[in-house]
KETIDREN-405106 format. One line per field, with one value per residue (C-alpha): residue in three letters; chain; y, z negated, x. Coordinates in steps of 0.05 Angstrom, whole numbers, plus 5000, padded with zeros to 4 digits. Each point is the difference from the previous one (the first is absolute). Example, Ala and Ser with C-alpha at 12.3 -4.5 7.8 and 13.67 -1.06 7.14 Angstrom:
2
res = (ala/ser)
chain = (A/A)
py = (4910/5069)
pz = (4844/5013)
px = (5246/5027)
END
This chain:
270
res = (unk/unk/unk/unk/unk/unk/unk/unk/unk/unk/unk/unk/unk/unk/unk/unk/unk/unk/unk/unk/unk/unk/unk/unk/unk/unk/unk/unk/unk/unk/unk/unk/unk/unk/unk/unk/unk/unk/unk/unk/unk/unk/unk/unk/unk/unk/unk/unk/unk/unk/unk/unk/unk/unk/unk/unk/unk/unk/unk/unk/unk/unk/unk/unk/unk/unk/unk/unk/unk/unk/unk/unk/unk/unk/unk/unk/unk/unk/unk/unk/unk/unk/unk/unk/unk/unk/unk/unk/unk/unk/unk/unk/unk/unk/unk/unk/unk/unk/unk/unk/unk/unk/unk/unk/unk/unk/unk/unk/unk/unk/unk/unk/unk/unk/unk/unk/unk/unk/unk/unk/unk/unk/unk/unk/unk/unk/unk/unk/unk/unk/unk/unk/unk/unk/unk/unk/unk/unk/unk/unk/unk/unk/unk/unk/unk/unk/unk/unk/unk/unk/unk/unk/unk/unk/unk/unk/unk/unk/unk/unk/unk/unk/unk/unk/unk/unk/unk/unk/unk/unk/unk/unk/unk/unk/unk/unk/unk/unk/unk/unk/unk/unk/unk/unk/unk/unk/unk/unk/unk/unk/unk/unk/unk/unk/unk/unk/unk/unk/unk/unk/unk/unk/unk/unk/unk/unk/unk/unk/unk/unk/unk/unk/unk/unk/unk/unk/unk/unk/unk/unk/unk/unk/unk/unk/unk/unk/unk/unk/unk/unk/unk/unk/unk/unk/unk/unk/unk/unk/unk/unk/unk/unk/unk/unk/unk/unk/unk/unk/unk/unk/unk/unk/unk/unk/unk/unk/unk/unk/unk/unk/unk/unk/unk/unk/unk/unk/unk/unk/unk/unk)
chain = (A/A/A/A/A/A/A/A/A/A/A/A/A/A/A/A/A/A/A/A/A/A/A/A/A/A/A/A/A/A/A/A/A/A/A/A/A/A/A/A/A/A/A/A/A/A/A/A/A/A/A/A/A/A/A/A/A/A/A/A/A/A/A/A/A/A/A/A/A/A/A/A/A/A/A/A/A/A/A/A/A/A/A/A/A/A/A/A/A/A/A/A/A/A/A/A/A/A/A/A/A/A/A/A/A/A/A/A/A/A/A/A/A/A/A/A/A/A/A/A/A/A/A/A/A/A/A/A/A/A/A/A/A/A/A/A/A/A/A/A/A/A/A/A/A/A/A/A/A/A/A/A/A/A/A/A/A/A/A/A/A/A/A/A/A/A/A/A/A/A/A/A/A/A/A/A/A/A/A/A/A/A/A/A/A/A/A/A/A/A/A/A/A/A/A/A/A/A/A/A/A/A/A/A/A/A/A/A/A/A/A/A/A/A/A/A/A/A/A/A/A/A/A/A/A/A/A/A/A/A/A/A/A/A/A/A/A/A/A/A/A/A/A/A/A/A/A/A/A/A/A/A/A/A/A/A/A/A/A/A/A/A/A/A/A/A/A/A/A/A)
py = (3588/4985/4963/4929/4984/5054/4953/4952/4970/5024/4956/5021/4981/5003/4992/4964/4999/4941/5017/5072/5066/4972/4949/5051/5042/4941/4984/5067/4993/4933/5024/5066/4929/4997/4942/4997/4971/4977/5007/4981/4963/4947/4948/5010/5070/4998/4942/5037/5068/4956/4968/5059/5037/4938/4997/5071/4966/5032/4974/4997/4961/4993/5010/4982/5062/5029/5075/5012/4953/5032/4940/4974/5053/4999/4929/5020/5046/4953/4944/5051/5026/4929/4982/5070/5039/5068/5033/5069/5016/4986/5005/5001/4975/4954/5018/4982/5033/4986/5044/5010/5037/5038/4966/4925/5007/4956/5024/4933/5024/5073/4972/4946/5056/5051/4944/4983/5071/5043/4953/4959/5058/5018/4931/4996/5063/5001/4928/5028/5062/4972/4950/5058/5047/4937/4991/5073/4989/5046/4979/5020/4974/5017/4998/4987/5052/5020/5067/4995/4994/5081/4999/4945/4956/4959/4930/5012/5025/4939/5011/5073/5005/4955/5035/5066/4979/4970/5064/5030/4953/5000/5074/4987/4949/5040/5054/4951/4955/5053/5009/4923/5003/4960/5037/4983/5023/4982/4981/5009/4965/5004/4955/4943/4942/4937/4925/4992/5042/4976/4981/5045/5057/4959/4995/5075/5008/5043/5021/5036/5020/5032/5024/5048/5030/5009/5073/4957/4964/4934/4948/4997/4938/4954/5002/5087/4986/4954/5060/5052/4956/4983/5075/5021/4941/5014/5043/5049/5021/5004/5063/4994/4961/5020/5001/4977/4992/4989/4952/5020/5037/5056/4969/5014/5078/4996/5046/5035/5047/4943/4936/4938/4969/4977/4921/4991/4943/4944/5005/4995/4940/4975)
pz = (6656/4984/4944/4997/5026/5045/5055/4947/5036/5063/5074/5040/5067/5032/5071/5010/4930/4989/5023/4990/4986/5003/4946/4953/5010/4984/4936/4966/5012/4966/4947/4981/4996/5077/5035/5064/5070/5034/5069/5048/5066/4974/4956/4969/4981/4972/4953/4980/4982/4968/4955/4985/4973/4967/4953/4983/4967/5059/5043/5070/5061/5070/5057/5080/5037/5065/4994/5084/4998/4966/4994/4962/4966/4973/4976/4957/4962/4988/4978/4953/4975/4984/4963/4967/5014/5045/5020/4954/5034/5063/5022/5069/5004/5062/5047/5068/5007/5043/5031/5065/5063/5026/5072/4970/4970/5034/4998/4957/4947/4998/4988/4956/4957/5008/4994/4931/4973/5028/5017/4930/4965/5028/5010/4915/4988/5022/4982/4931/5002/5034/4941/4943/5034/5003/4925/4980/4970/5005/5025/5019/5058/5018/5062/5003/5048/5014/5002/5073/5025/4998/5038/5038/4998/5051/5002/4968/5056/4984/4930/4984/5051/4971/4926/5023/5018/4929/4968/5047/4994/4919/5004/5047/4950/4934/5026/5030/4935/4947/4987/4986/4950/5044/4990/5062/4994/5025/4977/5046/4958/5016/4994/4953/5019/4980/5029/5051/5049/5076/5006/5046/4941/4949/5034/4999/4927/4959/4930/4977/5064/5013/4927/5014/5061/4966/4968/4933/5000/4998/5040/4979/4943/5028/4937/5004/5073/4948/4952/5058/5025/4928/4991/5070/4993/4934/4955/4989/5062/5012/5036/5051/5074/5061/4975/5021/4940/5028/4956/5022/4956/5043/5057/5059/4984/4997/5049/5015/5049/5019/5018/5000/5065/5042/5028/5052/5009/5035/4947/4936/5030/5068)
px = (5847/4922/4968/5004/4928/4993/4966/4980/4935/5016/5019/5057/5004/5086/5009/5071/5000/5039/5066/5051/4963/4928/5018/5024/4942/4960/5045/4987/4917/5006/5038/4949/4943/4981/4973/5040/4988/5061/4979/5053/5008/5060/4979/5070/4990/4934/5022/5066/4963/4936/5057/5038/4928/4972/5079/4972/4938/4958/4944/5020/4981/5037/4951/5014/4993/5014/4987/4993/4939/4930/4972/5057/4994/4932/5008/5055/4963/4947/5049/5028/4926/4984/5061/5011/4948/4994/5057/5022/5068/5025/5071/5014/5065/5014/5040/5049/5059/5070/5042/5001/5025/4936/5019/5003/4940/4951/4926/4985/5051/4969/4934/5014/5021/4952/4947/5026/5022/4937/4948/5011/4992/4941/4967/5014/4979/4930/4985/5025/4961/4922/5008/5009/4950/4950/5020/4993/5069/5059/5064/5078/5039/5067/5040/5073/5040/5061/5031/5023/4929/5021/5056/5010/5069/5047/4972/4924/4961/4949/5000/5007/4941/4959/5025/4981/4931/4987/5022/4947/4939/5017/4984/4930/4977/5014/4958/4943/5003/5009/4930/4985/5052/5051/5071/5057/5068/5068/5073/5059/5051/5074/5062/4979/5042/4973/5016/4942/5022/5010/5073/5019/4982/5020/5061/5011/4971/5055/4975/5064/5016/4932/4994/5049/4960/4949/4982/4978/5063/4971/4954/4939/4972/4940/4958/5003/4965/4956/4990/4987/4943/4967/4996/4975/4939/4988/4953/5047/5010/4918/4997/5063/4976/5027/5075/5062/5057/5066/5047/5070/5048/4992/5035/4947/5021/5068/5019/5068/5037/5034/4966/5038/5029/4947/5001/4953/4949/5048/5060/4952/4954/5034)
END
């Protein structure tokens, strides 16, 4: 949906960008001429999505990184300034999510999860953002979210918490970073399956089925969550920050008179 060398020149840093969603988001950048960072915890997944960019003719590297630690974190971002220079876009895009009964949820799972959704994103964000400022440079970063950081759901207390506070803090840093040039917004994507999911989602992954639940028809396609991000990070979209585009059909609306039968907690994950 952009021209060809839209980031032509430019270093894109993807969290988790090796595997599912973050690995097409870090498919279209390489294919509009970006130099991408892998940055991923798995060996495995860093060398599948470095692969998959460098078929594309892109430059790409797979860096080690564990976004709850800021130290970790740091030396990342000079790895990836020393093999391809300062960091344009980041993409925060690593995550933990299972579902789970609010009760069985031990207090290591909830902060496992919060450490990696909330605190990742912020560690990233403000490595990414004292190294522009120091630069003088502009930048874009964008969150990933997910549209029932609004309202909640049966088996997401750890992650819809931890989803609503990065819609939040994407808002505080828009409006603290705007004036350095540094643009933050968010994308809530919907149902995009893809084959990296946990099993026990994969398990329950349905495209047809879902399609037809869905106010759009359809599930959604990975590389549109690739074109939404593109355009959100790019120059085209140089005066929106603070925004959160939802990527769903339409399905988080859908509302009706009649809801469908409700199946608590215990039945859907025992």
């Amino acid at each position: 949906m952009l021209p060809p060398d839209t980031y032509a020149g430019q270093v894109v840093v993807v969290t988790g960008g090796g595997t599912g969603l973050g690995k097409a988001m870090a498919t279209e950048f390489a294919r509009l001429g970006a130099a991408v960072a892998i940055a991923s915890r798995k060996a495995e997944h860093r060398e599948n999505g470095v692969r998959a960019l460098q078929d594309l003719g892109a430059r790409a590297i797979g860096v080690e990184l564990d976004v709850r630690d800021d130290s970790a974190v740091a030396a990342t971002f000079d790895r990836i300034e020393a093999e391809l220079g300062p960091a344009d876009v980041l993409i925060n895009n690593a995550a933990g999510n299972f579902p789970s009964q609010a009760v069985k949820l031990s207090a290591n799972a909830w902060r496992s999860v919060v450490d990696i959704v909330l605190n990742g994103t912020f560690l990233c964000s403000t490595e990414f953002a004292r190294r522009a400022m120091t630069r003088s440079a502009p930048g874009a970063i964008l969150n990933i979210g997910a549209t029932y950081s609004w309202t909640g759901g049966p088996g997401t207390a750890h992650s819809a918490a931890a989803k609503a506070a990065v819609t939040n803090l994407t808002q505080s840093l828009a409006v603290e970073w705007a004036p350095n040039g540094i643009r933050v917004n968010c994308l809530a994507p919907g149902l995009f399956p893809h084959g990296d999911l946990p099993p026990v989602l994969l398990a329950r992954q349905n495209p047809e089925a879902d399609g037809k639940r869905i106010p759009a028809g359809r599930v959604g396609q990975p590389h549109e969550l690739g074109w939404a991000a593109t355009y959100l990070c790019s120059p085209y979209a140089s005066y929106l920050t603070g925004h959160t585009l939802v990527l769903d059909g339409a399905n988080w609306l859908r509302r009706g008179l009649t809801m469908p039968e409700f199946v608590p907690i215990d039945e859907q994950f025992p």
